[in-house]
N, CA, C and O atoms as CSV, one atom per row, in Angstrom:
chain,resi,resn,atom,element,x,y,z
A,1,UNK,N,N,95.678,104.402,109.072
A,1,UNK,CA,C,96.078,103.988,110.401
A,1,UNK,C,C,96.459,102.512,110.430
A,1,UNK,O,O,97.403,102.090,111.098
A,2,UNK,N,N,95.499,101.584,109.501
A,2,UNK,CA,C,96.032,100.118,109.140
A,2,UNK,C,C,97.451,99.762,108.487
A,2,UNK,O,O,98.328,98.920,108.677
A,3,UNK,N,N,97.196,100.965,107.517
A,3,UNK,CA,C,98.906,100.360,106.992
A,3,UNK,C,C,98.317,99.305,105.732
A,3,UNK,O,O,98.840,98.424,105.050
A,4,UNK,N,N,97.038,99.862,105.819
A,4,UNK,CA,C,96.616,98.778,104.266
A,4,UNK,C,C,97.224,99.512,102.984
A,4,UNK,O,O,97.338,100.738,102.986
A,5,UNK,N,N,97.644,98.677,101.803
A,5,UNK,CA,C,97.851,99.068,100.826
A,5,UNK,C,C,96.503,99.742,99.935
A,5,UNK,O,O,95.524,99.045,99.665
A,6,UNK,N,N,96.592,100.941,99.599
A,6,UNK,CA,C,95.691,101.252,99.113
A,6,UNK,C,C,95.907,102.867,97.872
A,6,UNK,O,O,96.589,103.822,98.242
A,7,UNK,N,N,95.386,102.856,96.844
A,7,UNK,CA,C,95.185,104.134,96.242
A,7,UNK,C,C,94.319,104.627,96.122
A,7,UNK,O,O,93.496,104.162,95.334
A,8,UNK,N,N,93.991,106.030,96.957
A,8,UNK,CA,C,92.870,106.723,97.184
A,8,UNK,C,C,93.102,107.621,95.582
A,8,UNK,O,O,94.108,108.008,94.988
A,9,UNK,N,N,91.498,107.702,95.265
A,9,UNK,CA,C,91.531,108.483,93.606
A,9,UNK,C,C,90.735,109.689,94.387
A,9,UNK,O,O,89.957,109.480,95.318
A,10,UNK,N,N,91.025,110.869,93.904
A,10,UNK,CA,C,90.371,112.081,94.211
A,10,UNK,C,C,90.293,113.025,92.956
A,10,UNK,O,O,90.624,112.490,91.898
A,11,UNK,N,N,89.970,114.136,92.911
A,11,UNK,CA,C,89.636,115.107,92.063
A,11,UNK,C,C,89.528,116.164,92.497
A,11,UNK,O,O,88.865,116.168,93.534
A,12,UNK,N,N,90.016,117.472,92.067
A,12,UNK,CA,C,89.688,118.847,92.636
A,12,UNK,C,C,89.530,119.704,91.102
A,12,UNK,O,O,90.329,119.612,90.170
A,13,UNK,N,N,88.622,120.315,91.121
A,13,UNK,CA,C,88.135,121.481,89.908
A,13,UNK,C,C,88.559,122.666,90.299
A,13,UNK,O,O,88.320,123.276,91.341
A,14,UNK,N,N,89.220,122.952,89.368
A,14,UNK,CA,C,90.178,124.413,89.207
A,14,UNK,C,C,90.249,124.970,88.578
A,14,UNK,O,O,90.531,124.472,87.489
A,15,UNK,N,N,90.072,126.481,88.629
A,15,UNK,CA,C,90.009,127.370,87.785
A,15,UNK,C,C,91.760,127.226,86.786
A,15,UNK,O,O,92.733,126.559,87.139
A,16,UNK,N,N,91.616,128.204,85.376
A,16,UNK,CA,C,93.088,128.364,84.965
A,16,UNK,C,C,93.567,129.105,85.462
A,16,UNK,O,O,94.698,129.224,84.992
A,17,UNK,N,N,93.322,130.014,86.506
A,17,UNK,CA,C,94.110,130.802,86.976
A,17,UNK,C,C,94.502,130.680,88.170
A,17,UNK,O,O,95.257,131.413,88.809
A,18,UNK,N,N,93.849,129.502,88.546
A,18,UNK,CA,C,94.285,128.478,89.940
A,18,UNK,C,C,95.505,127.959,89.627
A,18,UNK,O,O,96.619,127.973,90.150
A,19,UNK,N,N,95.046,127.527,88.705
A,19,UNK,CA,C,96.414,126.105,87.967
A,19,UNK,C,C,97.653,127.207,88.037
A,19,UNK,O,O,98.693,127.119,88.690
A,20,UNK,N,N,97.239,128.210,87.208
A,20,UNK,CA,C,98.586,129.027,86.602
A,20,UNK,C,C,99.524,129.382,87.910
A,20,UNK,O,O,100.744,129.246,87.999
A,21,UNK,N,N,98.558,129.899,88.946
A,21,UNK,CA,C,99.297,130.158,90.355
A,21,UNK,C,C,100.330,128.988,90.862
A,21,UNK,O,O,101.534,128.828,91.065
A,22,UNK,N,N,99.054,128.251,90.938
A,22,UNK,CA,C,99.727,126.656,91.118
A,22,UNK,C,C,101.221,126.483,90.777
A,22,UNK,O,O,102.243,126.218,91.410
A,23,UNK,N,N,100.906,126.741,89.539
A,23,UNK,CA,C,102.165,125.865,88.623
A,23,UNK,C,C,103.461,126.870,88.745
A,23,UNK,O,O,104.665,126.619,88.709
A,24,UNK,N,N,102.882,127.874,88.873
A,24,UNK,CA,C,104.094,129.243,89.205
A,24,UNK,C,C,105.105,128.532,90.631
A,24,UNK,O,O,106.283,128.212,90.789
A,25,UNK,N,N,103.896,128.532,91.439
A,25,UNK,CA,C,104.889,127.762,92.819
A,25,UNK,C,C,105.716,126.954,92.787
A,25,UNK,O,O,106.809,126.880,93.349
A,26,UNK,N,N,104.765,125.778,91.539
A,26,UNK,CA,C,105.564,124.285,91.595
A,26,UNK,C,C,106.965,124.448,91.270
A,26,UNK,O,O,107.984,124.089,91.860
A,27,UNK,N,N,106.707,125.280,89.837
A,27,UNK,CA,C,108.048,125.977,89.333
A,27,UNK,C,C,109.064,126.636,90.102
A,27,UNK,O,O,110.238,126.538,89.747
A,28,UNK,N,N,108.756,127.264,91.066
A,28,UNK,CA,C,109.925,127.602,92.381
A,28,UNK,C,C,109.931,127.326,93.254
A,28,UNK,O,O,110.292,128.105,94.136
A,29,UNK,N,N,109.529,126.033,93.537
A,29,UNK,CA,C,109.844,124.748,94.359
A,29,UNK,C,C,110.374,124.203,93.792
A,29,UNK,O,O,111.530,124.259,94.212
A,30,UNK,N,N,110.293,123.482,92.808
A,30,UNK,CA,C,111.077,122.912,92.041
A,30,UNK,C,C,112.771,123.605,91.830
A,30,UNK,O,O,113.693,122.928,92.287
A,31,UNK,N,N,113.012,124.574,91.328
A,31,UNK,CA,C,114.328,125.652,91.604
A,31,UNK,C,C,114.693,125.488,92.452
A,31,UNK,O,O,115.912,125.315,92.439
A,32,UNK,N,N,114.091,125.419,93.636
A,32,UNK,CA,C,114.630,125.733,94.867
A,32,UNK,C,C,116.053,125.086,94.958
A,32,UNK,O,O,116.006,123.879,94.717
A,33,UNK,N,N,117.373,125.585,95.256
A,33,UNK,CA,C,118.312,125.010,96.001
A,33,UNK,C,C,118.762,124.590,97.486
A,33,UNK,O,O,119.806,123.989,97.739
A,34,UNK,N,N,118.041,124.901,98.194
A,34,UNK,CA,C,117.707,124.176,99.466
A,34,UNK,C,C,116.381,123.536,99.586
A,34,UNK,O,O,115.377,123.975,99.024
A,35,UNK,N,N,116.406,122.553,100.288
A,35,UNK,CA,C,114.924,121.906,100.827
A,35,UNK,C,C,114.236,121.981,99.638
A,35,UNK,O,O,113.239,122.702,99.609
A,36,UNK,N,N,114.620,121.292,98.503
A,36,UNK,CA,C,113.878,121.656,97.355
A,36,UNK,C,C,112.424,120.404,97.241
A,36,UNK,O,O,111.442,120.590,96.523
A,37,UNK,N,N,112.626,119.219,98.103
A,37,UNK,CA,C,112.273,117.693,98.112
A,37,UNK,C,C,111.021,118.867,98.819
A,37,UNK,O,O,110.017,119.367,98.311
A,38,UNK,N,N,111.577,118.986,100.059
A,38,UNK,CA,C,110.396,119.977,101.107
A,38,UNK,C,C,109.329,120.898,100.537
A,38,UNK,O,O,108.126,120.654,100.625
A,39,UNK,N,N,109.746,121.766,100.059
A,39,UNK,CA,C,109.264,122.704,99.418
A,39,UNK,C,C,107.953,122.426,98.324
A,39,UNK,O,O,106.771,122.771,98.344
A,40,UNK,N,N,108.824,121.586,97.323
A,40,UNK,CA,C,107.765,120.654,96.268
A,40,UNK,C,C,106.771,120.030,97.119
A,40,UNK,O,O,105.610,120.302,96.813
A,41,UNK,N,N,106.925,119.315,98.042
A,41,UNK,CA,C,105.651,118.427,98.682
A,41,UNK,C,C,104.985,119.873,99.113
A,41,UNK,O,O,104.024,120.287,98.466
A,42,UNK,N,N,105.428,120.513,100.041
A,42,UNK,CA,C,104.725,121.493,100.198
A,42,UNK,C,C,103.216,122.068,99.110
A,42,UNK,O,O,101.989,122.164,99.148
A,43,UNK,N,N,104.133,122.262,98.421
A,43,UNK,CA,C,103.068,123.339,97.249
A,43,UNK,C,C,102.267,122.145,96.573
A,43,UNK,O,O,101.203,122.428,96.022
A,44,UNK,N,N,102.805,120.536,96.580
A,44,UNK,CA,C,101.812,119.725,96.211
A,44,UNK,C,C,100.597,119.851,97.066
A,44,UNK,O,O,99.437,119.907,96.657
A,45,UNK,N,N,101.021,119.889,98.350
A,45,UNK,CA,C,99.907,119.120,99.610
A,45,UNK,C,C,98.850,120.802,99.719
A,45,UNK,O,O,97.868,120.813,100.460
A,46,UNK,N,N,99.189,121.920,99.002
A,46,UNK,CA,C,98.039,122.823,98.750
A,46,UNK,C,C,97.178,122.713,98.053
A,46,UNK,O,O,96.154,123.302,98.402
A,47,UNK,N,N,97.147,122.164,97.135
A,47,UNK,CA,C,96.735,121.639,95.696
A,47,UNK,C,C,95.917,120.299,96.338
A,47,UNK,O,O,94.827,120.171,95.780
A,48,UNK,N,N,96.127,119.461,97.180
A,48,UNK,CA,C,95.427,118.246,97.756
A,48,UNK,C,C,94.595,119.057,98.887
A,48,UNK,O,O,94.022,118.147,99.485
A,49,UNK,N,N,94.293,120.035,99.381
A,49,UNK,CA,C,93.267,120.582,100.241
A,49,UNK,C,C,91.828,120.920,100.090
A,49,UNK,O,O,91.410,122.071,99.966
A,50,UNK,N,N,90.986,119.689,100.109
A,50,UNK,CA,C,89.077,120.596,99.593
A,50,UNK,C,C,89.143,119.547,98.096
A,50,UNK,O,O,88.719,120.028,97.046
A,51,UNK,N,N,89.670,118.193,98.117
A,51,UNK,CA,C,89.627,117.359,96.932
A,51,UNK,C,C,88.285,116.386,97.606
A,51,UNK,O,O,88.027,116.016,98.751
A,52,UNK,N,N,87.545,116.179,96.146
A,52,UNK,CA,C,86.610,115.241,96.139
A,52,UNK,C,C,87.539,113.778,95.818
A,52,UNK,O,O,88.601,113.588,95.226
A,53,UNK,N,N,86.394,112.709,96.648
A,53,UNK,CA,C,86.605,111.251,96.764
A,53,UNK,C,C,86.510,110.830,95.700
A,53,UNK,O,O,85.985,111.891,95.363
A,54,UNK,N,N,86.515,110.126,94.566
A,54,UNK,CA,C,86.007,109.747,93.802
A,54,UNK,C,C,86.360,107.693,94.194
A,54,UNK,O,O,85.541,106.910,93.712
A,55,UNK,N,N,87.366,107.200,94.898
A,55,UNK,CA,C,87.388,106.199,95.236
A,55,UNK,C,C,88.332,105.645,95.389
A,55,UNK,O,O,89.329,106.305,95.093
A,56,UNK,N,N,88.568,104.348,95.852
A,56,UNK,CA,C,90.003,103.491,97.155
A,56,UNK,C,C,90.073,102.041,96.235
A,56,UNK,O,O,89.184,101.325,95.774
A,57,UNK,N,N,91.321,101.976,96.202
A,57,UNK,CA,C,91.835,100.900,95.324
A,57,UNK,C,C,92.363,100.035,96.435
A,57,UNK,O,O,92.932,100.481,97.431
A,58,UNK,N,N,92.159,98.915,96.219
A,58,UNK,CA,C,93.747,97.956,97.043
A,58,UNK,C,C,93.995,96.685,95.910
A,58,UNK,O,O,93.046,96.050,95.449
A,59,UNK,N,N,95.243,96.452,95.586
A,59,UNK,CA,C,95.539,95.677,94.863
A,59,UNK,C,C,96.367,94.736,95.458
A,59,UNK,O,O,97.467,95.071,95.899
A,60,UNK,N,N,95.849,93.284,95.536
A,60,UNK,CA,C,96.509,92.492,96.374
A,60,UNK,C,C,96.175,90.813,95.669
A,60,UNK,O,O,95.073,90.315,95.438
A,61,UNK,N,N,97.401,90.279,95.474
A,61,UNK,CA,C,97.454,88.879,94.499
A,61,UNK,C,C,96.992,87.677,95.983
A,61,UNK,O,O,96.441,86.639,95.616
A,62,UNK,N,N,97.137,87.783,96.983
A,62,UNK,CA,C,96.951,87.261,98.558
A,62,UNK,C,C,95.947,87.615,99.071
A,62,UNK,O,O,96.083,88.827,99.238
A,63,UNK,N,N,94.957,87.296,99.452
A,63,UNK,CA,C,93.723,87.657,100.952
A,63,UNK,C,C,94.901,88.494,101.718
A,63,UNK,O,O,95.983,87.930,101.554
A,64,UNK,N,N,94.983,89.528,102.407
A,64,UNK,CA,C,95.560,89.974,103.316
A,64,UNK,C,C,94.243,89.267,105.006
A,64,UNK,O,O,93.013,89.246,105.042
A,65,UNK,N,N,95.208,88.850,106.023
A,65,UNK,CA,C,94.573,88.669,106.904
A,65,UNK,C,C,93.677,90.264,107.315
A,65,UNK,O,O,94.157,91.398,107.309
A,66,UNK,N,N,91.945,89.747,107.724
A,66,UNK,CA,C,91.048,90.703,108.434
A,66,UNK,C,C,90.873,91.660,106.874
A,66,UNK,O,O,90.867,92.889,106.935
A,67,UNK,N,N,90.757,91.039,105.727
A,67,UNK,CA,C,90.465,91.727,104.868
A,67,UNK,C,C,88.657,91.601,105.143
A,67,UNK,O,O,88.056,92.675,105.157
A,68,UNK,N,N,87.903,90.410,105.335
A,68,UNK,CA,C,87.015,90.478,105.519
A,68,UNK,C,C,86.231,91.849,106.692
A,68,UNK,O,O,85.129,92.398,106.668
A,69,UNK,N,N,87.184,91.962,107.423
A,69,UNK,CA,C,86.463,93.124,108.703
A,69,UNK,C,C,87.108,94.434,107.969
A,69,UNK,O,O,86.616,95.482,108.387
A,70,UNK,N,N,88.030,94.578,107.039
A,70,UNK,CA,C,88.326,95.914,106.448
A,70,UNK,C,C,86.897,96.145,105.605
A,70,UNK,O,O,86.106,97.075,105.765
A,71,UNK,N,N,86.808,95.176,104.782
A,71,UNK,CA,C,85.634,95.160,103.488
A,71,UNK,C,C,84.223,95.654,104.878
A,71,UNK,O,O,83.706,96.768,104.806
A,72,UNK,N,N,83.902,94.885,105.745
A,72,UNK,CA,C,83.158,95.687,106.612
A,72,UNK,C,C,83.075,96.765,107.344
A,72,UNK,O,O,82.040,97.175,107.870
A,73,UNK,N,N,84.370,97.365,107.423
A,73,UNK,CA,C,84.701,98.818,107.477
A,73,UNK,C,C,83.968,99.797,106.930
A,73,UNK,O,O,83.289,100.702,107.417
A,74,UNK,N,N,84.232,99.446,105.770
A,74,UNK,CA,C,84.700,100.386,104.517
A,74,UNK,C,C,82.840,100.472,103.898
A,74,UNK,O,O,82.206,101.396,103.389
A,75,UNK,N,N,82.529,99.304,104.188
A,75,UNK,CA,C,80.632,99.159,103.979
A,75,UNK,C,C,79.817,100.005,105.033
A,75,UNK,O,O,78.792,100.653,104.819
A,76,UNK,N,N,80.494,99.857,106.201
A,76,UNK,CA,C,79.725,100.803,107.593
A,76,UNK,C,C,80.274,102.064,107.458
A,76,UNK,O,O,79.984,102.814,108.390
A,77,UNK,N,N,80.990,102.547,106.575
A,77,UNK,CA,C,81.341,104.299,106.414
A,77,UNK,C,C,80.221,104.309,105.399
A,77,UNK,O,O,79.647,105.389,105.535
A,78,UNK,N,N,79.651,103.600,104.446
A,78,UNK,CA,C,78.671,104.078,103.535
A,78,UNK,C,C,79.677,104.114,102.267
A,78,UNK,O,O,79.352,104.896,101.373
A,79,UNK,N,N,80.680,103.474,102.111
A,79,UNK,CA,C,81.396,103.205,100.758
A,79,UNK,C,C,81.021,101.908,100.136
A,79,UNK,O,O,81.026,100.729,100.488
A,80,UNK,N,N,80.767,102.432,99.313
A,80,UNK,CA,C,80.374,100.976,97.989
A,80,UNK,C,C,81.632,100.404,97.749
A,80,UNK,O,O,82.713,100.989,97.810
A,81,UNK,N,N,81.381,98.940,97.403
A,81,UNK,CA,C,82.891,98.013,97.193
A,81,UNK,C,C,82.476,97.204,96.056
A,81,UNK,O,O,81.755,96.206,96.067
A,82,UNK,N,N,82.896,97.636,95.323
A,82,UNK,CA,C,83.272,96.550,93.911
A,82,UNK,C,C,84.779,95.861,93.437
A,82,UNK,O,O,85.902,96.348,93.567
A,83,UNK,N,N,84.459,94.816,92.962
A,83,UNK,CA,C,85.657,94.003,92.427
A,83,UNK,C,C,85.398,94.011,91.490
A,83,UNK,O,O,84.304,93.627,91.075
A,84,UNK,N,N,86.659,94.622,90.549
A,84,UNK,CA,C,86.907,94.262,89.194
A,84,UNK,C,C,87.970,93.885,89.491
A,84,UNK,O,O,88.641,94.151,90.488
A,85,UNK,N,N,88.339,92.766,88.006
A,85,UNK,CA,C,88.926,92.103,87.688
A,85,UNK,C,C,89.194,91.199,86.247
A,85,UNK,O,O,88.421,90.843,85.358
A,86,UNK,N,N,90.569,91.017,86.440
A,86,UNK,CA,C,90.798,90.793,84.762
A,86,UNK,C,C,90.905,88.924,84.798
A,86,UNK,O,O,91.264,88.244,83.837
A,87,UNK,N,N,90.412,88.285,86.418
A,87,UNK,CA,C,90.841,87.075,86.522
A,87,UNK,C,C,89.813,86.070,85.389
A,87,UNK,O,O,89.318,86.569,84.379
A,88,UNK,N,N,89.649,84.830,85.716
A,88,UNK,CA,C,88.776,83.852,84.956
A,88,UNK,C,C,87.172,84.079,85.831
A,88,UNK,O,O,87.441,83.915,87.021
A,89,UNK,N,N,86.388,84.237,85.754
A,89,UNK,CA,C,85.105,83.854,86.367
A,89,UNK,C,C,85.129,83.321,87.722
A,89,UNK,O,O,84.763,83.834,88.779
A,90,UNK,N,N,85.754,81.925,87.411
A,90,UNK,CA,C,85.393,81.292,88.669
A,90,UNK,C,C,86.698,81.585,89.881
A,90,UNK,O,O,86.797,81.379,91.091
A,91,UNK,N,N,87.221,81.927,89.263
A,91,UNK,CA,C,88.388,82.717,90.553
A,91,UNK,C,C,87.686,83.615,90.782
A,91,UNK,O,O,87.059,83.422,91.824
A,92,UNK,N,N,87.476,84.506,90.325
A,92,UNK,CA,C,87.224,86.116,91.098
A,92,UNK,C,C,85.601,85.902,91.641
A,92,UNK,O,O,85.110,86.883,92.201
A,93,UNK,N,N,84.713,84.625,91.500
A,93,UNK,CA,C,83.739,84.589,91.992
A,93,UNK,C,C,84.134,83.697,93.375
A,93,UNK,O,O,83.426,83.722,94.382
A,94,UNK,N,N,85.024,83.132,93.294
A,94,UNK,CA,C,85.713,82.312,94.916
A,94,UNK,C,C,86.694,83.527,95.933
A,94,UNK,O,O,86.986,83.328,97.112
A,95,UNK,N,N,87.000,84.514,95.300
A,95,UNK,CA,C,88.016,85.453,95.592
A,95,UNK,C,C,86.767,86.266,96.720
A,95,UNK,O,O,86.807,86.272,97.950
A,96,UNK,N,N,85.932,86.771,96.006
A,96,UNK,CA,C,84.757,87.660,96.799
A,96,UNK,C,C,84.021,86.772,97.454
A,96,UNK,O,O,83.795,87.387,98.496
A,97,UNK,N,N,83.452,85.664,97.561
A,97,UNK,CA,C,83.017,85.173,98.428
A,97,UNK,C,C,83.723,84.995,100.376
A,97,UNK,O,O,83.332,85.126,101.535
A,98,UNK,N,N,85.567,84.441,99.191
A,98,UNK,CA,C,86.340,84.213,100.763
A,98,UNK,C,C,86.574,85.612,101.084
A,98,UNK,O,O,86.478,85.739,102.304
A,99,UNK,N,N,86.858,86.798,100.470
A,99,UNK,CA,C,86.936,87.826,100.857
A,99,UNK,C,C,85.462,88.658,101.547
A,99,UNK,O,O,85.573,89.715,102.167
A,100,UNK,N,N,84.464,88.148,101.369
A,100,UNK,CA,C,83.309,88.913,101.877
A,100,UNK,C,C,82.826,89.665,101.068
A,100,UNK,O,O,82.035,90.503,101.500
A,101,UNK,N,N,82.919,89.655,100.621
A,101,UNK,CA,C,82.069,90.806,99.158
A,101,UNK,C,C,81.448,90.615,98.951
A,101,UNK,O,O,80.829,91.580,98.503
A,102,UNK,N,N,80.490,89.010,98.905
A,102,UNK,CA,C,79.272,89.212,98.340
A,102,UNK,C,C,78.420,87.786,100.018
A,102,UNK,O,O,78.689,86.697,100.523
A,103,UNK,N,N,77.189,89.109,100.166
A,103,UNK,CA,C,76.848,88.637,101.584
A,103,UNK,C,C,75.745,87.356,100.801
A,103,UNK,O,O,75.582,87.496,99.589
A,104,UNK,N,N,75.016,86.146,101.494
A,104,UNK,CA,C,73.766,85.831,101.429
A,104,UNK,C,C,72.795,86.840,100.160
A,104,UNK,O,O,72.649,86.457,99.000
A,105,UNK,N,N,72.234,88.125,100.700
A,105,UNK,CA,C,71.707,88.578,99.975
A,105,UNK,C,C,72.208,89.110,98.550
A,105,UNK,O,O,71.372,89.134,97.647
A,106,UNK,N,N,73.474,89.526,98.293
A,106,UNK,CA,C,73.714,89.618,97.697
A,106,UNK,C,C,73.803,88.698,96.426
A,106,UNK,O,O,74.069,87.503,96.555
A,107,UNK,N,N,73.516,89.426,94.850
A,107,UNK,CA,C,73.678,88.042,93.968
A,107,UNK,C,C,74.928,88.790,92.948
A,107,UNK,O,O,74.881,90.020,92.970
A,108,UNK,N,N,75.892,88.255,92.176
A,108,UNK,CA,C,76.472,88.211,91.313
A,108,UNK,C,C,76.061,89.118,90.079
A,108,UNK,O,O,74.856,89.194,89.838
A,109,UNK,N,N,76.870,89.748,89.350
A,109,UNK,CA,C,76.048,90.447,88.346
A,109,UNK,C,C,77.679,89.896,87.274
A,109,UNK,O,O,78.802,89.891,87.780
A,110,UNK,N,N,77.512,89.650,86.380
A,110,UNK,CA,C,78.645,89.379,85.435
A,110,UNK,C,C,78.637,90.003,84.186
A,110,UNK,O,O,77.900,89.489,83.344
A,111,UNK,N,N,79.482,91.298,83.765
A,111,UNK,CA,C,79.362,91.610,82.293
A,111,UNK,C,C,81.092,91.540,81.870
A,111,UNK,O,O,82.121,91.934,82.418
A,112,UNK,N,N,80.806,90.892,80.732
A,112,UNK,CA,C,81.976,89.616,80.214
A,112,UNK,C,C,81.909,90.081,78.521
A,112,UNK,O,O,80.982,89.831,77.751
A,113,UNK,N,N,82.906,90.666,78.276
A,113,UNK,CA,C,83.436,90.675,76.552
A,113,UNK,C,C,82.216,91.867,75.991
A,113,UNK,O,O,81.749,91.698,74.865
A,114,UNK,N,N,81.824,92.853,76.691
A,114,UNK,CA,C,81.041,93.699,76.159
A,114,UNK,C,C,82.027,95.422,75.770
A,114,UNK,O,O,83.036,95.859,76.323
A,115,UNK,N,N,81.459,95.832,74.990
A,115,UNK,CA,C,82.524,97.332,74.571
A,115,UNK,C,C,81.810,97.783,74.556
A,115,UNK,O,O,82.190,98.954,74.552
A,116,UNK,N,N,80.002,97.746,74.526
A,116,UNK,CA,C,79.492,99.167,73.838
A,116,UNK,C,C,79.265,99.669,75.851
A,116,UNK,O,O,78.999,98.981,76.837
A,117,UNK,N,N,79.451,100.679,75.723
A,117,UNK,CA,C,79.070,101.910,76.934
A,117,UNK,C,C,77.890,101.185,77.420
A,117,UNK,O,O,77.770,100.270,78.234
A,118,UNK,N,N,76.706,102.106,76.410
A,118,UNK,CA,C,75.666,101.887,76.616
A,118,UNK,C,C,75.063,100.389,77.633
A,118,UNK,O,O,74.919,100.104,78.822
A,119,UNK,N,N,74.939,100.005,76.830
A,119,UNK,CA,C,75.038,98.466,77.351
A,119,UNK,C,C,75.588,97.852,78.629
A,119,UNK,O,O,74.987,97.009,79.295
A,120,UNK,N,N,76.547,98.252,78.852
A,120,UNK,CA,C,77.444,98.036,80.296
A,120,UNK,C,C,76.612,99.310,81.587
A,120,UNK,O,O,77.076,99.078,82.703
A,121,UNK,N,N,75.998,100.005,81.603
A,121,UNK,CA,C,75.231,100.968,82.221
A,121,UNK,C,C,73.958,100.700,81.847
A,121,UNK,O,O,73.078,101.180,82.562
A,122,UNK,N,N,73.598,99.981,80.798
A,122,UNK,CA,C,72.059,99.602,81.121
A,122,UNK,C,C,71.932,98.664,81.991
A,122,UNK,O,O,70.863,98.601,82.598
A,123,UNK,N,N,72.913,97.760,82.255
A,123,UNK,CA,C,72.579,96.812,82.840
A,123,UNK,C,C,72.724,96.563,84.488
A,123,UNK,O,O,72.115,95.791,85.229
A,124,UNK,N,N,74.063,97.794,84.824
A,124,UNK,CA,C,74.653,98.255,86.004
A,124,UNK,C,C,72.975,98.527,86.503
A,124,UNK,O,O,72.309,97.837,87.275
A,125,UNK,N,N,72.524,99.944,85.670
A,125,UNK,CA,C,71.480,100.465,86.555
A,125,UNK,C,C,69.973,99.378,86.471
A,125,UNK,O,O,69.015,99.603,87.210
A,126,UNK,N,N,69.975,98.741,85.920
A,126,UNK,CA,C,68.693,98.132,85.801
A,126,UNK,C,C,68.724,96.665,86.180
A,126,UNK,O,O,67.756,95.939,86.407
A,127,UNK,N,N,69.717,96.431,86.201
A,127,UNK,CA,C,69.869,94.560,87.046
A,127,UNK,C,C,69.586,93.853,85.834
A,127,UNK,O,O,69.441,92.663,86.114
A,128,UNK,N,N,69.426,94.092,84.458
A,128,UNK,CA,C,69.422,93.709,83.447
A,128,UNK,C,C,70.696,92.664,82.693
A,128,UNK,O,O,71.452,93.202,81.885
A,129,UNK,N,N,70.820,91.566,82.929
A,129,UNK,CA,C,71.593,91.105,82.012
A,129,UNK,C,C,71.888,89.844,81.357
A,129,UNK,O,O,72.619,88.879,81.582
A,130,UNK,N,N,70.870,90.275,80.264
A,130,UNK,CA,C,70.474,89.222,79.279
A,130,UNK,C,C,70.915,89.778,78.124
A,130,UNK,O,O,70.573,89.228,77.077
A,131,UNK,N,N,71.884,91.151,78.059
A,131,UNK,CA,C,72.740,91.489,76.833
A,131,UNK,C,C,74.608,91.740,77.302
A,131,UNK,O,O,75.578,92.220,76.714
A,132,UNK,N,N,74.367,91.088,78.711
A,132,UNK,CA,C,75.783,91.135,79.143
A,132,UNK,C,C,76.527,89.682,79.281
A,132,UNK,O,O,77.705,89.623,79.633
């Protein structure tokens, strides 16, 4: 309804004989010689019905104005907000502050030049990071 830039990630689990149906349609939508543009969205937007959230992107090089009251939005629906980022430290720790991301209570968690899995999830779940 904002008109914010954003990519919603979802997921839906499907049988192969979902897919196969599926893909039968796509395939004559796709053919189609009339309304073929129509048709295709169509048989996409069946396939998008009963999809799980998995999560909301916005990618933006600018603060968009009232990003701070979106980020409070998006916290009062009960959505978690993380920033990643490929910036230097002390940018993306000035970036979330002016953006609101990280309140008073909140503290900083930083894992920096790590590859093993493990390690990056020990520390997520345990507030641990004296190997990050």
């Amino acid at each position: 309804m904002e008109g914010l830039r954003t990519l919603v990630i979802c997921q839906k689990v499907i049988s192969k004989e979902e897919y196969e149906e599926w893909y039968k349609e796509y395939n004559e939508a796709q053919s189609s010689l009339q309304n073929r543009d129509a048709n295709v969205q169509e048989v996409i937007e069946q396939l998008e019905v009963g999809m799980e959230l998995l999560g909301v992107t916005g990618v933006e090089d600018k603060l968009q104005k009232d990003v701070q009251i979106t980020i409070e939005a998006l916290r009062s629906a009960g959505i978690n907000v993380w920033m990643l980022t490929g910036d230097k430290v002390e940018t993306a720790t000035c970036i979330a502050i002016s953006a609101g991301l990280k309140s008073r209570a909140h503290r900083f968690k930083y894992i920096k030049e790590v590859k093993d899995k493990d390690i990056i999830e020990k520390a997520i779940q345990t507030g641990d990071e004296s190997n990050t």
